[in-house]
C-alpha positions in Angstrom: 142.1 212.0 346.6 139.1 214.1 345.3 135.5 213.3 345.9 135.3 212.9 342.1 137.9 210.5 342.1 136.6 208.5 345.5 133.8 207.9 344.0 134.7 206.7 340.7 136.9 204.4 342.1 134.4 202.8 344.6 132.1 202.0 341.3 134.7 200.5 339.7 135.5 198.7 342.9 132.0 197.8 343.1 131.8 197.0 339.2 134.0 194.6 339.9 133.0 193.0 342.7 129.4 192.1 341.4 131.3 190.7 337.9 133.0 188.6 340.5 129.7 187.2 341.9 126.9 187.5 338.8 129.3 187.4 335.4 130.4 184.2 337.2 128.5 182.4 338.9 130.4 179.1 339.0 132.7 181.0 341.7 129.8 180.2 343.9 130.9 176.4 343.5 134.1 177.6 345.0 132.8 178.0 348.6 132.1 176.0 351.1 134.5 173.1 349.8 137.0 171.6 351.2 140.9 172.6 350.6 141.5 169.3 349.6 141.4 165.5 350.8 144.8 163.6 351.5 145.6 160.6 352.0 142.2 159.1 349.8 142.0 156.0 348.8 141.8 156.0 344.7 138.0 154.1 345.4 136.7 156.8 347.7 138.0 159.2 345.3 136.3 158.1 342.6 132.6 157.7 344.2 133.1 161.3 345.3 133.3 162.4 341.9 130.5 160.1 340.9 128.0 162.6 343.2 129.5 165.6 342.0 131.9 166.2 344.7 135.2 167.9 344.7 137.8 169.4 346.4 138.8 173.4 346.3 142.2 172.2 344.4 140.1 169.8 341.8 137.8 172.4 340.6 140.6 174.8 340.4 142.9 172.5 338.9 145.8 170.4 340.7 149.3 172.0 340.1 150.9 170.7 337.3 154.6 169.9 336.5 155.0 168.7 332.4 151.6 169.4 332.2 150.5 166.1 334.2 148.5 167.0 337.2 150.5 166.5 341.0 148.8 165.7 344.5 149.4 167.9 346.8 152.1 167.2 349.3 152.1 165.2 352.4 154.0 168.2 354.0 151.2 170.6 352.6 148.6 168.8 354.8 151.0 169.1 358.1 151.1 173.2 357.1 147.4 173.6 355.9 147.2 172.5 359.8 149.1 174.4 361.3 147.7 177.6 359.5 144.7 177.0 361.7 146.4 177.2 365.2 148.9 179.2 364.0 148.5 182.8 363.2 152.1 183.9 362.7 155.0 181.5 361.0 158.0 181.7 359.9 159.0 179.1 358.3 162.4 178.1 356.0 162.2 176.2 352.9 164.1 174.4 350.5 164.2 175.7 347.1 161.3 174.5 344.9 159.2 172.7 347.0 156.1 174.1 346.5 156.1 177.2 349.1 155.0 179.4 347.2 152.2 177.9 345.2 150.9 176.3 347.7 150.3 179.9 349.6 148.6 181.3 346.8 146.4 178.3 346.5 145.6 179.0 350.5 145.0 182.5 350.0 142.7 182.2 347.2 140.8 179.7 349.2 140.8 182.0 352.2 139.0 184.5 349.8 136.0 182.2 349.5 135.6 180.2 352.8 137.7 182.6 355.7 138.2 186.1 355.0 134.9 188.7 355.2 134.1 190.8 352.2 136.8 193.5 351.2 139.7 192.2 353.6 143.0 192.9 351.8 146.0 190.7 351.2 149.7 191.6 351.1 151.9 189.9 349.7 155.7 191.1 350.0 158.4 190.1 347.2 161.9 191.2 346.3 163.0 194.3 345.3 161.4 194.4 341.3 158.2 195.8 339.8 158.0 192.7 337.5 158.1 190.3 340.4 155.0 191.4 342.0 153.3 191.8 338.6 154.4 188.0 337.6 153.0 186.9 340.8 149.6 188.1 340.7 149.6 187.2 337.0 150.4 183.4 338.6 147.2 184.2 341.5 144.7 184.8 338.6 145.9 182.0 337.0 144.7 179.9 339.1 141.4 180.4 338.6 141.8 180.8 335.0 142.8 177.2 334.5 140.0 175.7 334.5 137.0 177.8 335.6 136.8 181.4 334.2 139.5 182.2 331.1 138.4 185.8 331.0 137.7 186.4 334.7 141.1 188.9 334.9 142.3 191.4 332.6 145.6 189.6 331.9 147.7 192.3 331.4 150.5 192.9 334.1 149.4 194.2 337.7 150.2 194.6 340.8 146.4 193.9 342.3 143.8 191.4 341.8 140.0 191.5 342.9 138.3 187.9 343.9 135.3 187.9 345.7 135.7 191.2 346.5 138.8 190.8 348.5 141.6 192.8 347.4 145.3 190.9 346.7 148.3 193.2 346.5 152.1 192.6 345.5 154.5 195.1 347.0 158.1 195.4 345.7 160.1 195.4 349.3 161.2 198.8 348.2 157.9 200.1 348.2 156.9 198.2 351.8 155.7 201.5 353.6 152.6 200.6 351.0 151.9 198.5 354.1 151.0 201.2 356.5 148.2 202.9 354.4 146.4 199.6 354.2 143.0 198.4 355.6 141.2 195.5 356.6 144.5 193.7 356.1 143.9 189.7 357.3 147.0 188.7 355.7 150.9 189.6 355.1 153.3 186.6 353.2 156.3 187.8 352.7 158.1 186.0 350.0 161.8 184.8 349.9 162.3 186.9 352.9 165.8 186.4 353.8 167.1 187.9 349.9 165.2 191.0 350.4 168.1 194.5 351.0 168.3 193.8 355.0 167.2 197.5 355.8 163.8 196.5 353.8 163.5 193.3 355.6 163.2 195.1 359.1 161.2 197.5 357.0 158.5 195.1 356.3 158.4 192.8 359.4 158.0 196.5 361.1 155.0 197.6 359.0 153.7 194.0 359.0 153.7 193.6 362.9 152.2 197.3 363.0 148.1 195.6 361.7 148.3 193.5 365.1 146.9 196.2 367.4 144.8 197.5 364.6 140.5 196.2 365.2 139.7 196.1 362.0 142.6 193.6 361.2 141.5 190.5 363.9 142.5 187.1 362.7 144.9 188.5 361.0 148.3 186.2 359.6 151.8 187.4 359.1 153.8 184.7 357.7 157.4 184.7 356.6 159.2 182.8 354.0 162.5 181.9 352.5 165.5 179.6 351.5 168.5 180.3 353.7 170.4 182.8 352.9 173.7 184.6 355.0 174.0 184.5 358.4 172.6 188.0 359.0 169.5 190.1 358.5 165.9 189.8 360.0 164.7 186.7 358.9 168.4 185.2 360.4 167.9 186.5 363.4 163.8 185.8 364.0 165.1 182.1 364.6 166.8 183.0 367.0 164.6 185.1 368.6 163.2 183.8 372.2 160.7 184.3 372.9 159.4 184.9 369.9 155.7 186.1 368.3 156.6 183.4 365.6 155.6 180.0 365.4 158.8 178.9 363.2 159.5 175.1 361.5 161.9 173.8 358.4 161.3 172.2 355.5 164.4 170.8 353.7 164.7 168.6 350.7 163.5 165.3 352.2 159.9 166.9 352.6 159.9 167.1 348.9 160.6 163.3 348.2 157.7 162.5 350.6 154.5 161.3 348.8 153.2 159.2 345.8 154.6 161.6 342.9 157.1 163.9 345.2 157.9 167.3 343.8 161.8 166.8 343.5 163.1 163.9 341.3 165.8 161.5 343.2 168.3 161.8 340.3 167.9 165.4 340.4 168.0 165.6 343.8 172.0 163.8 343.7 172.9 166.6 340.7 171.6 169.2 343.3 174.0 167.3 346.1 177.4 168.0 344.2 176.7 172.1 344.4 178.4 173.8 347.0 175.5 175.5 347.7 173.8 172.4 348.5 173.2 173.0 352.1 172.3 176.7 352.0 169.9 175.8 348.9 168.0 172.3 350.4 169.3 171.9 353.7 168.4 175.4 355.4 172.1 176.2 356.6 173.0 179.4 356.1 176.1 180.2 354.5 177.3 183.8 352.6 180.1 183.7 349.2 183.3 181.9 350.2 185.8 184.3 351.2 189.8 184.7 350.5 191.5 184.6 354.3 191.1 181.2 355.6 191.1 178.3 353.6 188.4 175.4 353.5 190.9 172.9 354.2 191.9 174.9 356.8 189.0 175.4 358.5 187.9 171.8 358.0 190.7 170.8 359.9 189.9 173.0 362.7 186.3 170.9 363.2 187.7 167.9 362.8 189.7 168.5 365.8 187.0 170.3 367.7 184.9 166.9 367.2 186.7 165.3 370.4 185.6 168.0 372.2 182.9 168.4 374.2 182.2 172.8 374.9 178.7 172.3 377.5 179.8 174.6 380.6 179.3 171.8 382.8 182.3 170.1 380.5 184.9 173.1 380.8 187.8 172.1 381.8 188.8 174.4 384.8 192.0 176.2 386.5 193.7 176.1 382.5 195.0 178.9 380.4 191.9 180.6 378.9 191.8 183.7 377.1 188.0 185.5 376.7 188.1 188.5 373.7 185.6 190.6 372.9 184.4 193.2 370.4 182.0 195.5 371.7 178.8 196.5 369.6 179.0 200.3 368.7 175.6 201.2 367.4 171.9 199.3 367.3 173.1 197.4 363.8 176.2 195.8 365.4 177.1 192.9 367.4 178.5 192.0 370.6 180.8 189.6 370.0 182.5 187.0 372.7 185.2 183.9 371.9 186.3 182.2 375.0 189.9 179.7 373.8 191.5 177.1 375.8 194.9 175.4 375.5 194.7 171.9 375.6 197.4 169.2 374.8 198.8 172.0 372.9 195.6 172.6 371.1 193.9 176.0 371.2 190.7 174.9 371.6 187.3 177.6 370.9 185.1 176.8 374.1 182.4 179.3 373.3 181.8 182.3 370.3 178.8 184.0 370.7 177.3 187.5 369.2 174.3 189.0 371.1 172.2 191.5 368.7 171.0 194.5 371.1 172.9 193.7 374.4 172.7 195.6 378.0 175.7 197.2 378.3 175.6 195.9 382.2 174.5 192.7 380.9 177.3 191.9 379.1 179.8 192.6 382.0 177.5 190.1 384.2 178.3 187.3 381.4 182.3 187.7 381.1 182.1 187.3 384.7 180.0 184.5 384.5 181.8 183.1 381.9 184.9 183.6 383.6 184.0 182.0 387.0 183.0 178.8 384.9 186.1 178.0 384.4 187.8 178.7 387.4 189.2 182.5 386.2 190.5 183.5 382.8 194.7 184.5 382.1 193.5 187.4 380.4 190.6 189.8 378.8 191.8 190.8 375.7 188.8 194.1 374.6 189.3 196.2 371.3 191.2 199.2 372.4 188.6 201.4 370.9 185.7 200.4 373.6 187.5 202.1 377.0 184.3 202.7 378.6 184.2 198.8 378.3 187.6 198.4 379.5 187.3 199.9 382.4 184.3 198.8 383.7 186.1 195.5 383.1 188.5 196.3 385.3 186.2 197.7 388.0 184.3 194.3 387.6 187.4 192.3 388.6 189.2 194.5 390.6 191.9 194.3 388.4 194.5 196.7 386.6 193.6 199.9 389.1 196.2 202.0 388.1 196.3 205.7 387.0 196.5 206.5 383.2 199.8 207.4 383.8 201.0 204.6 385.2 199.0 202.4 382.6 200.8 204.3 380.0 204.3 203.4 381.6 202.9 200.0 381.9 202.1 199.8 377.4 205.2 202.2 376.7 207.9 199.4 378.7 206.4 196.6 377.0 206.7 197.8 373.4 210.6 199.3 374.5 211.6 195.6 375.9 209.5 193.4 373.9 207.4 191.8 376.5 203.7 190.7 375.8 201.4 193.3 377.1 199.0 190.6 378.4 202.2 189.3 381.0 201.2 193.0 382.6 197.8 193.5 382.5 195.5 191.1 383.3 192.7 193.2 381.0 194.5 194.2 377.5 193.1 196.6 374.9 194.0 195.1 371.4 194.8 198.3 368.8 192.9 196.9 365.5 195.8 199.2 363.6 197.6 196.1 364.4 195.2 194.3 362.5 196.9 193.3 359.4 199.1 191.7 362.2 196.0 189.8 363.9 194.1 188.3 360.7 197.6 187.0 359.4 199.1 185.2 362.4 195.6 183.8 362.4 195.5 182.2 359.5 199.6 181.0 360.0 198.1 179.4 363.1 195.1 177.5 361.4 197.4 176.6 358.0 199.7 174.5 360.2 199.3 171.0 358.9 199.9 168.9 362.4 196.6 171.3 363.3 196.7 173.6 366.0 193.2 175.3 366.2 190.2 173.2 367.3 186.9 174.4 366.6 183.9 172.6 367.4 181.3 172.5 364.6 178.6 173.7 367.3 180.2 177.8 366.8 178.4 177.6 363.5 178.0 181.5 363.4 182.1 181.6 363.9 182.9 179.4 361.2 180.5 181.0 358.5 182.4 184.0 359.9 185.5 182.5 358.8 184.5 180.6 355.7 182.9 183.9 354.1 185.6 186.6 355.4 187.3 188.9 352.7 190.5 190.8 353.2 192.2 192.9 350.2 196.4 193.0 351.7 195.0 191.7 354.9 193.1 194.4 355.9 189.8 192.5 356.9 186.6 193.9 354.9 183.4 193.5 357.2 181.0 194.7 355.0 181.8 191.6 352.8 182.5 189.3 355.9 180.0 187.9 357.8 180.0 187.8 361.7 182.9 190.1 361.9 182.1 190.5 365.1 183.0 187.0 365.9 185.9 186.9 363.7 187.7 189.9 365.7 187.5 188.4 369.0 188.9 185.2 367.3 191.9 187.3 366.0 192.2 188.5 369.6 192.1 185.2 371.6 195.1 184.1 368.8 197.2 186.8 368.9 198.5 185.8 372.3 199.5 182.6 371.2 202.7 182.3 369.6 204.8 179.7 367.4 207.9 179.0 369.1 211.7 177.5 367.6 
């Protein structure tokens, strides 16, 4: 930028920030307040007002819904809380409770009571121009309400100036915006989980980069969203331990809390009958219904998993178990493991778990582990395409040391005479060519009315798996499927057993 240009845009900057505090001066009124009082009895209320006393909220204006004025939420009160001992949340929401208006409320507080002169606020939303623009359009209209009508320019924008803090909306495609920023006390990141999952790692990475940065102390990262699928950033931060991130839940019932609650009760039982009731209210996550394995199905398989109980210390031991796994091939892939048992002729999913990022050593430690739990596994079934992780398998049990040519011989008889490869070896590579194969003898197995598969409702991750996975002629597409990871290793544990006349 030219000197010519730096300077005219710190008068402007300045311009602005003395219309802020002499064009207005009923801004002043705004500091010093409190955020708001709950929990007030209607009397106390009322001889507040009678000495000129309000809240932040009342001189601003309450939010409205059919133009009455609403209380702010019981729930609201719990959060403006934990914004105090909290610097960095994460937090999942149901949809329409408030979130979002209630952080812009908090902001624009901040702005008067909390934040020095020129800080800078970031606020993160989805991938459009005109979201950021309508969201600073709602920001000044906060203040617009009932205090200054011609305070902002109304036209559409991406930035607002308050008190001479500075409040930005960045499109998540435009997130390296971030870096160049200054004085920077706070980063909400809106609907986080439906941002493009490259942009969400994008953001939490530029975000996390102000921590180290002095002139950015005190500084707030805060995360937001409705469930979403089972994958990306915002997915895995809850899982994440330890983690940076103080995280909590809000669902529907923290909208039905308080004297006029925010959802409706009738509306709230219309809401219950959509299928995407739980990913919407409840904060489960849950991707598009897929074509391989039917609900009923699947439903089945839970049910019968209910009777079981899958803690370690429960396993049974010394019983046929297979352990499958698909090894992660690159930093964006998983490292999936599904451990099966057969149990009064039920084939029963004991543990299904994908690590994000593994130790390659690590992982051999834990199908050891895994297998000395239970008293030693019938087989280790490993995708035929990982034979680095084969035969460190095999070095890790002293098992199947034979020469390649012998191994060979070993594959080449079974497929002449017929004979289960896993009757030879006691670690099998699985060929994925065979596939097609896998995905449809698993589905055979879990359509069989009299139930054969049980799966407890604790392997959450494997069931969306299964619930969202797409095949086109049975060739399984993991770009559409979630936790193909899991789902492969499932295919594998189920391809040894067979129906019988």
């Amino acid at each position: 930028m030219g000197l010519a240009n730096l300077k005219r845009t710190s008068l402007y900057q300045n311009s602005i920030a003395a219309a802020n505090e002499d064009s207005h001066p009923e801004l002043q009124l705004l500091k010093g307040v409190p955020f708001y009082i709950w929990n007030e009895s209607e009397y106390d209320k009322l001889q507040r007002h009678s000495k000129g006393l309000y809240t932040f909220n009342e001189l601003i204006g309450l939010p409205r819904r059919d133009q009455e004025e609403m209380p702010l939420m019981p729930y609201q009160q719990e959060l403006f809380e934990l914004l105090k001992s909290h610097k960095y949340l994460w937090i999942k929401k149901s949809r329409g409770i408030g979130m979002s208006e209630f952080f812009l409320r908090w902001l624009l507080f901040n702005s008067f009571n909390l934040y020095p002169p020129h800080s800078q606020i970031c606020i993160c939303v989805g991938p459009s121009q005109r979201l950021a623009e309508d969201l600073v359009s709602r920001f000044k209209g906060l203040l617009q309400y009932k205090l200054s009508p011609a305070l902002f320019d109304r036209s559409r924008s991406t930035e607002a100036i308050i008190n001479t803090m500075r409040v930005i909306a960045i499109p998540s495609f435009h997130s390296t915006v971030l870096r160049s920023r200054d004085m920077v006390k706070c980063v909400y990141v809106d609907e986080s989980a439906y941002l493009p999952e490259f942009q969400q790692r994008e953001i939490r990475s530029a975000a996390e980069g102000f921590l180290a940065k002095p002139n950015s102390t005190d500084l707030h990262i805060i995360f937001v969203s409705t469930a979403a699928a089972p994958t990306g950033m915002f997915y895995d931060m809850e899982r994440e331990e330890p983690s940076l991130y103080h995280k909590k839940v809000y669902d529907y019932r923290y909208g039905l809390q308080g004297e006029k609650p925010i959802y409706l009760q009738s509306a709230i039982l219309q809401a219950m009958k959509s299928p995407d009731w739980g990913r919407e209210y409840l904060g489960l996550y849950s991707g598009i219904i897929g074509s391989c394995f039917s609900i009923a199905s699947l439903d089945r398989a839970v049910a019968l998993g209910a009777k079981y109980d899958v803690k370690p210390e429960s396993w049974h031991k010394d019983i046929h178990t297979i352990l499958a796994i698909d090894p992660a091939y690159s930093a964006a892939s998983k490292y999936g493991i599904v451990m099966t048992q057969y149990i009064g002729g039920e084939i029963v999913v004991i543990y299904a778990k994908a690590f994000t990022k593994p130790d390659y050593s690590e992982m051999i430690n834990e199908v050891f582990k895994l297998s000395r739990q239970v008293g030693g596994v019938a087989n280790i079934l490993v995708d035929a395409s990982a034979p680095e992780v084969i035969s460190s398998i095999r070095r890790a049990f002293h098992r199947d040391q034979y020469s390649d040519n012998y191994l060979k011989e070993i594959v080449d008889n079974t497929k002449k005479f017929n004979i289960p490869l896993e009757r030879r070896l006691f670690v099998v590579p699985k060929n994925f060519r065979e596939g097609k194969q896998m995905l449809q003898h698993a589905v055979e197995l879990l359509d069989e009315p009299s139930g054969l598969v049980a799966i407890p409702a604790v392997h959450e991750d494997l069931l969306t798996g299964l619930r969202t996975a797409v095949a086109d002629s049975w060739d399984l597409d993991k770009k559409k499927s979630v936790n193909s990871d899991l789902i492969d290793a499932l295919l594998m544990c189920l391809s040894v057993y067979k129906f019988t006349e």
